[in-house]
Biotite code that builds the C-alpha atoms (Angstrom):
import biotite.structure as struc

atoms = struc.array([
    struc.Atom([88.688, 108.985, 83.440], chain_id="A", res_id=1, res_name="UNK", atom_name="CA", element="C"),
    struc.Atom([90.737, 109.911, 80.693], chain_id="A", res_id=2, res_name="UNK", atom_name="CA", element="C"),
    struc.Atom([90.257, 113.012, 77.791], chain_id="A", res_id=3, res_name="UNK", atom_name="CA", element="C"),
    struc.Atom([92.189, 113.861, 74.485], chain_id="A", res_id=4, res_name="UNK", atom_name="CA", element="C"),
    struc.Atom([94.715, 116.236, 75.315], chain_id="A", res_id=5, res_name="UNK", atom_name="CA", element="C"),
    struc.Atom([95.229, 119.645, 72.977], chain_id="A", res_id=6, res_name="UNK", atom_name="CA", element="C"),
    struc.Atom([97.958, 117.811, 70.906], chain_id="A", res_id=7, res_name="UNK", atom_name="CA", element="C"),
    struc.Atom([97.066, 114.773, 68.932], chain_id="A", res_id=8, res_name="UNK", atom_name="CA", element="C"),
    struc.Atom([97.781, 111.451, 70.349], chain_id="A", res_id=9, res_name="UNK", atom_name="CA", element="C"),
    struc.Atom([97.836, 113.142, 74.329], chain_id="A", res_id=10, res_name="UNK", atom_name="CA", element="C"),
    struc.Atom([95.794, 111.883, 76.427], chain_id="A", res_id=11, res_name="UNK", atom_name="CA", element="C"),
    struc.Atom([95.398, 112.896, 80.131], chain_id="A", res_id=12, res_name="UNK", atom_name="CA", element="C"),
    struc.Atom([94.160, 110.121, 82.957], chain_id="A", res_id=13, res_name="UNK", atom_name="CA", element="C"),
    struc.Atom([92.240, 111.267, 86.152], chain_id="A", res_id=14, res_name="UNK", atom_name="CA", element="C"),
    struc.Atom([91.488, 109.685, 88.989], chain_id="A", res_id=15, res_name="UNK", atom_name="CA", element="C"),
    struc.Atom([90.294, 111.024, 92.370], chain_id="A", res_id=16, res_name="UNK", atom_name="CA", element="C"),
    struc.Atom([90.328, 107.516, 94.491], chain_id="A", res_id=17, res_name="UNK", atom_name="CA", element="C"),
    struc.Atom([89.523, 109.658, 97.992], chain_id="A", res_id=18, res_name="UNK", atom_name="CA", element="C"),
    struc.Atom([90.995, 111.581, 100.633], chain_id="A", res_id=19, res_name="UNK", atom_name="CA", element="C"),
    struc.Atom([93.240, 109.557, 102.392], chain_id="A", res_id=20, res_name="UNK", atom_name="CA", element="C"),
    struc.Atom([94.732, 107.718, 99.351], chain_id="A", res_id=21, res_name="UNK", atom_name="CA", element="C"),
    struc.Atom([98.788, 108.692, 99.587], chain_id="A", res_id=22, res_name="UNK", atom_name="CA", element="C"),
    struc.Atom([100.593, 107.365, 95.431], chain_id="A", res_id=23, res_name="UNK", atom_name="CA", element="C"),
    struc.Atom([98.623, 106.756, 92.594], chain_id="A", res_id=24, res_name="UNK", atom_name="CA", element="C"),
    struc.Atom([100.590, 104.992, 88.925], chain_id="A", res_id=25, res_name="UNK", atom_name="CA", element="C"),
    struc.Atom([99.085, 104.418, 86.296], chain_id="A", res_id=26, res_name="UNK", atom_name="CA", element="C"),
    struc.Atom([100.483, 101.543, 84.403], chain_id="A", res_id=27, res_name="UNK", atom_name="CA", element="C"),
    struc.Atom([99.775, 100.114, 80.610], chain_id="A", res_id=28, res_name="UNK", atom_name="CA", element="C"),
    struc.Atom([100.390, 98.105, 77.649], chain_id="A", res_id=29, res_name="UNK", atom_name="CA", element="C"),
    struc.Atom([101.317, 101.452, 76.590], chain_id="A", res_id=30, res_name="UNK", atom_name="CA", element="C"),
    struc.Atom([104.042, 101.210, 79.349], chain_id="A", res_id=31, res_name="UNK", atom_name="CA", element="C"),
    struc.Atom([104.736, 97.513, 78.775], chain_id="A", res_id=32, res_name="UNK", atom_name="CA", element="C"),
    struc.Atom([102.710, 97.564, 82.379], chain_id="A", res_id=33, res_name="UNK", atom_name="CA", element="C"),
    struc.Atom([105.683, 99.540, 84.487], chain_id="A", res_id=34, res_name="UNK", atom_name="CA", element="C"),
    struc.Atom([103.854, 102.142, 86.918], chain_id="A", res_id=35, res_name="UNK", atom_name="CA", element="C"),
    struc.Atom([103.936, 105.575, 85.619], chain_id="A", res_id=36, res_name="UNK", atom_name="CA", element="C"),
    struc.Atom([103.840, 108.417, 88.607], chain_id="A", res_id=37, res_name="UNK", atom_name="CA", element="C"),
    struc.Atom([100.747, 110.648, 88.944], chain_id="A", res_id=38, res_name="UNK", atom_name="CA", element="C"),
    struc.Atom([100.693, 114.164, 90.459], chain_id="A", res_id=39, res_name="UNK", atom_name="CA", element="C"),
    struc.Atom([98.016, 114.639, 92.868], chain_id="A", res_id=40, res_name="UNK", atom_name="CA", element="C"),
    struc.Atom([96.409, 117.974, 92.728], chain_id="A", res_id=41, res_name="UNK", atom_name="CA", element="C"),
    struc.Atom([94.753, 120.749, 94.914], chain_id="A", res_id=42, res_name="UNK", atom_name="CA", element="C"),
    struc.Atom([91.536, 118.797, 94.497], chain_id="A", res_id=43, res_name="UNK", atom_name="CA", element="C"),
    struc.Atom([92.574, 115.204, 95.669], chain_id="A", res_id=44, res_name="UNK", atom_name="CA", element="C"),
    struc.Atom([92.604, 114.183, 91.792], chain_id="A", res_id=45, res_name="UNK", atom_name="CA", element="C"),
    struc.Atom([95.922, 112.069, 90.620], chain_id="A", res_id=46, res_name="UNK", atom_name="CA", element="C"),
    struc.Atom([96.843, 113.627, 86.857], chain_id="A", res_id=47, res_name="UNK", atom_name="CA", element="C"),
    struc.Atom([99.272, 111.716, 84.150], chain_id="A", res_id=48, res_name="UNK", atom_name="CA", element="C"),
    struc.Atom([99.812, 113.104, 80.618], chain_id="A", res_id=49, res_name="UNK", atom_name="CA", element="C"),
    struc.Atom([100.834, 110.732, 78.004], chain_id="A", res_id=50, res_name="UNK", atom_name="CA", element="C"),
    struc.Atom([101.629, 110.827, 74.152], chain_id="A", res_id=51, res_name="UNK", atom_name="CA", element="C"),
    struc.Atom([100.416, 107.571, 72.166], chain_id="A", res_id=52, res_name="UNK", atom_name="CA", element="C"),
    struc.Atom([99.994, 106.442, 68.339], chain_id="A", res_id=53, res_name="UNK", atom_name="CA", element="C"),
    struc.Atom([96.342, 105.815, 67.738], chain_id="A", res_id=54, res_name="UNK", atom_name="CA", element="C"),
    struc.Atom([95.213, 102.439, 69.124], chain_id="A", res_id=55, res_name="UNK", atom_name="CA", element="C"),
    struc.Atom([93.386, 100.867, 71.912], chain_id="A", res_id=56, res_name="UNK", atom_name="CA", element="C"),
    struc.Atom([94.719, 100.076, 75.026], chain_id="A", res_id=57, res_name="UNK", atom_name="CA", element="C"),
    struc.Atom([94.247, 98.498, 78.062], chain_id="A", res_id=58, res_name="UNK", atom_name="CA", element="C"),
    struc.Atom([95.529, 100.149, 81.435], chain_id="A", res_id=59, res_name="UNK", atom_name="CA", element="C"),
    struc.Atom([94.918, 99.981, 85.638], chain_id="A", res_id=60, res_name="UNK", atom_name="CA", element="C"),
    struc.Atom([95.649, 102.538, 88.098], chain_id="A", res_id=61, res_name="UNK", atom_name="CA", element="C"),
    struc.Atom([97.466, 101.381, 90.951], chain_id="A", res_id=62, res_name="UNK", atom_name="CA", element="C"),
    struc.Atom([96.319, 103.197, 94.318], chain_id="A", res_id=63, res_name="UNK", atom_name="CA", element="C"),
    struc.Atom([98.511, 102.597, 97.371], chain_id="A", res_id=64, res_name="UNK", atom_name="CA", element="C"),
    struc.Atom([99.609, 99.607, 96.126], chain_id="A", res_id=65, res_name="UNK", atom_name="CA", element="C"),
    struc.Atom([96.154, 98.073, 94.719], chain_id="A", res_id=66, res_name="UNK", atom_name="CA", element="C"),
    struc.Atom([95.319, 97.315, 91.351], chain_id="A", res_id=67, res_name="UNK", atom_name="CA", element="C"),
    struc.Atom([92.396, 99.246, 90.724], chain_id="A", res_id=68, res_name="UNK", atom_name="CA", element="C"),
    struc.Atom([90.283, 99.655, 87.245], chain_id="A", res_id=69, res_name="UNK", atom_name="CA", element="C"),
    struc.Atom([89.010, 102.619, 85.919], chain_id="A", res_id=70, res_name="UNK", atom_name="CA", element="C"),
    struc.Atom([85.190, 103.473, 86.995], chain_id="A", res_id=71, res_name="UNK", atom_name="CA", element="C"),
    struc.Atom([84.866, 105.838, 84.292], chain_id="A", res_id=72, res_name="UNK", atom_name="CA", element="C"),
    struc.Atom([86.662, 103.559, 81.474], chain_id="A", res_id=73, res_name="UNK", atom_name="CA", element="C"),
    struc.Atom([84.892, 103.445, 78.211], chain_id="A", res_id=74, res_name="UNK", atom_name="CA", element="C"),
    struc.Atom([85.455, 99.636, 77.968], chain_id="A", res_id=75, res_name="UNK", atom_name="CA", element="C"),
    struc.Atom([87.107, 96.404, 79.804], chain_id="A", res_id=76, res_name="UNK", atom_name="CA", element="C"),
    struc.Atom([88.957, 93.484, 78.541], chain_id="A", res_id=77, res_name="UNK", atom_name="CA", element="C"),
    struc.Atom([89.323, 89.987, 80.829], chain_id="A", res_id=78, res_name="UNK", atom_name="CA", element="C"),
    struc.Atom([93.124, 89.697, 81.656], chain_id="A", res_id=79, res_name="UNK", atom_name="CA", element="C"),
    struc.Atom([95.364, 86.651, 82.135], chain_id="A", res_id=80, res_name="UNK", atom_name="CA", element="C"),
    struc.Atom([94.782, 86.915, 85.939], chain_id="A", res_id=81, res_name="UNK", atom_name="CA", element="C"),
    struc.Atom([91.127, 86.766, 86.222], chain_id="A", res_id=82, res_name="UNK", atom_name="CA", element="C"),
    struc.Atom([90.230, 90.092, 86.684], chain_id="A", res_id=83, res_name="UNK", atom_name="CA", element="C"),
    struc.Atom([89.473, 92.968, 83.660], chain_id="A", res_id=84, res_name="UNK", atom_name="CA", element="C"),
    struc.Atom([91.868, 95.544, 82.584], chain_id="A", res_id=85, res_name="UNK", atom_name="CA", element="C"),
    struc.Atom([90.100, 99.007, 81.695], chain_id="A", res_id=86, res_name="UNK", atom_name="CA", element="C"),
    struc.Atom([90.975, 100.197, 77.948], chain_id="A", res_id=87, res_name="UNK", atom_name="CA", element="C"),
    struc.Atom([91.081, 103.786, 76.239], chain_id="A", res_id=88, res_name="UNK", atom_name="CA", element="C"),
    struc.Atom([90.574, 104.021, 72.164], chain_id="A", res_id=89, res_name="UNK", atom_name="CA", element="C"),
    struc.Atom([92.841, 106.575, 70.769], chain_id="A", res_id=90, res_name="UNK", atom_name="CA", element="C"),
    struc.Atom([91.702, 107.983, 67.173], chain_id="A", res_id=91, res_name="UNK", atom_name="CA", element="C"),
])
């Protein structure tokens, strides 16, 4: 899941992928695809904050080590590797 942060071009990525689930990145075309750390909160939910220029992009979280889309992604686009990438529009 992802919302518009206070500050234009922030957006902030959610995921709660269960109880037992240890590292969650997140990693983009906005990161030329290197994994980004999440903090994991109270609630079991992994957090990342990131500034970006208006655009769409495609991302994946990566949960212990497995690729995972977005279920909450507003869109998916095929990838080179048979399998979709999730995207976020930035206005």
């Amino acid at each position: 899941m992802i919302s518009k942060g206070r500050k234009k071009g922030t957006i902030r990525f959610a995921v709660s992928p269960g109880p037992d689930v240890r590292k969650v990145t997140l990693a983009g075309d906005f990161t030329e695809w290197q994994p980004k750390p999440m903090r994991k909160q109270k609630d079991g939910t992994f957090v990342a904050h990131l500034s970006v220029a208006a655009g769409s992009y495609e991302y994946k979280y990566i949960i212990d080590g497995q690729w995972a889309v977005d279920p909450d992604s507003e869109a998916w686009a095929a990838n080179p590797y048979g399998t979709v990438n999730s995207v976020a529009t930035i206005e």
